[in-house]
N, C-alpha and C positions, 0 to 999 in steps of 0.2 A: 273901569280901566281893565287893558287887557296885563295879565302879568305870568311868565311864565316862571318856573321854578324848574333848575336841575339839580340833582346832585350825585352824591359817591356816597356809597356807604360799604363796610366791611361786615358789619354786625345785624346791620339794619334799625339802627336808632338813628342815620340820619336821613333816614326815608320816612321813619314815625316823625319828627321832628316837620321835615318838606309837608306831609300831609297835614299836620296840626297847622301849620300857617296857609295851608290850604283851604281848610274849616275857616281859619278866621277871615280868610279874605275874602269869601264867597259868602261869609253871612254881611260882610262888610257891601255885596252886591257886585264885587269881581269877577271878572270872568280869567279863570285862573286852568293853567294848563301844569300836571307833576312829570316830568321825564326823570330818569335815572341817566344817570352820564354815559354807562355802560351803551344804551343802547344809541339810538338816532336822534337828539334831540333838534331838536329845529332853531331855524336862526333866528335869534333875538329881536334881529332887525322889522318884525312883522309883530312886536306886542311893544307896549306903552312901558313897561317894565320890566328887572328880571331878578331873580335873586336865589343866588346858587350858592349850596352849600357841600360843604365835604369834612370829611375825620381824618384828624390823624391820627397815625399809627407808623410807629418807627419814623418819627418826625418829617412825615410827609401825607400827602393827600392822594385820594386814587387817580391813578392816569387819565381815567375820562376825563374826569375834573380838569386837570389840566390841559388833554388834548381840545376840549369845546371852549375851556377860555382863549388857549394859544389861539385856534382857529377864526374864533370871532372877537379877538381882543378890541378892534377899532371899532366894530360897533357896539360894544359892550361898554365903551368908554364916552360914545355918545347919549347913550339912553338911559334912566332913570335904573342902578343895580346896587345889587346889597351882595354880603359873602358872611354866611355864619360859620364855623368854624365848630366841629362838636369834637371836644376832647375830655377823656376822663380826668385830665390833670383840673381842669379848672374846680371840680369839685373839693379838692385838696385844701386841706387848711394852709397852708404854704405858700408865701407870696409869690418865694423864687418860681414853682410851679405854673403860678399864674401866667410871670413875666416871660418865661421859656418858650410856653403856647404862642402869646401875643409875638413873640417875637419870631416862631415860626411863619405865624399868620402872616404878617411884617414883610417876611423875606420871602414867600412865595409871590405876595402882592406884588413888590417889587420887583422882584426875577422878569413875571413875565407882561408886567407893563400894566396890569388892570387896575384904575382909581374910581372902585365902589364910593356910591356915594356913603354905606353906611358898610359899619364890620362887626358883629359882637360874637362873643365867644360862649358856646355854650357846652353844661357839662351834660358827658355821657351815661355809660352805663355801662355795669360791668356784663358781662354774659358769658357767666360759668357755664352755664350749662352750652354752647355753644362753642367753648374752646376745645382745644384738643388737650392730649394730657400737659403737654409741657408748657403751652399756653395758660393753662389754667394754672398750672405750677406757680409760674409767672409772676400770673394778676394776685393770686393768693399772697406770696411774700409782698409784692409792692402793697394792698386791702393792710396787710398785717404791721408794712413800715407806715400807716398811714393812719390805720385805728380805724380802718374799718372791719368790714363783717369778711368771715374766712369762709364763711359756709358756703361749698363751694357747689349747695345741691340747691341753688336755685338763682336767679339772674335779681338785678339790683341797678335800679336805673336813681341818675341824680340832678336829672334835668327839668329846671325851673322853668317851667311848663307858663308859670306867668310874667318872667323874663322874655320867654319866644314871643306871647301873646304882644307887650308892651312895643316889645321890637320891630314887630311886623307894621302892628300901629304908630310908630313915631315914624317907619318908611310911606309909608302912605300919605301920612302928611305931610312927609318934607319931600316926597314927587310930586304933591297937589298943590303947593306952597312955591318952592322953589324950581324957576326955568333952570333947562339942565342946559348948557351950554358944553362943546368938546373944551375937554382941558381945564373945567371949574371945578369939579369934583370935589365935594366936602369928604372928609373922611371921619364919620362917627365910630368910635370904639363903646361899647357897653361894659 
């Protein structure tokens, strides 16, 4: 199968994240393409599958992300596509946290019309070392209302590495499995 992967990222955990499902699906004997949204990514419409991911941050996702779904929503909505979601809240012991993401997820889904056959959400990472001072300010009080780590001299990633693996794997089978027809779209949450 051909399957292309886009995505956004700010930190670049959702570009390690695109590549790990990269790895999996190319040992799986995929022939798999990684773009970043930022640059040119190619139309959908020329691979068996797609599955595009983005962070957020101040309760949105980066504009590539958006501008490549806006642009190819109709054939995105006929082809076999997945949308992971990488947010540091999901790490959070706090449901409400949870619910907030998903319902981000939810409402961009919605906005701009795309019915992924599959959706899960996965957690980020912080990147102290990476913020700026008042950013790292920031993440530090939110780590400190949350019980995590302060230390803010090294980076802390919290993403279930075997959650991506399983996820990647259950799209696979449910585009090898199930005909995609326009407008059938199952919508799996993880």
């Amino acid at each position: 199968m051909k399957i292309l992967i886009v995505y956004g990222t700010t930190e670049g955990q959702t570009r390690k994240v695109s590549h790990f499902m990269e790895t999996i699906l190319k040992d799986g004997g995929h022939e798999v393409t990684v773009v970043d949204a930022s640059d040119t990514p190619p139309s959908p419409s020329s691979y068996d599958a797609v599955i595009i991911g983005a962070s957020i941050h101040i309760h949105k996702y980066q504009s590539g992300v958006l501008h490549y779904i806006n642009r190819y929503v109709d054939a995105l909505n006929e082809i076999p596509s997945a949308f992971f979601s990488v947010c540091l809240a999901i790490a959070s012991d706090h449901e409400e946290e949870h619910k907030e993401a998903r319902k981000i997820t939810n409402d961009f889904l919605e906005h701009i019309g795309w019915r992924p056959l599959m959706v899960t959400q996965v957690a980020g990472a912080l990147k102290y070392t990476q913020y700026d001072f008042f950013t790292r300010l920031l993440m530090k009080r939110i780590a400190k209302k949350e019980g995590r780590t302060t230390d803010t001299s090294r980076d802390y990633e919290y993403t279930d590495w075997n959650a991506v693996r399983q996820f990647v794997k259950e799209f696979v089978v449910r585009v090898n499995i199930h005909p995609i027809a326009s407008g059938s779209l199952e919508q799996v949450t993880y």
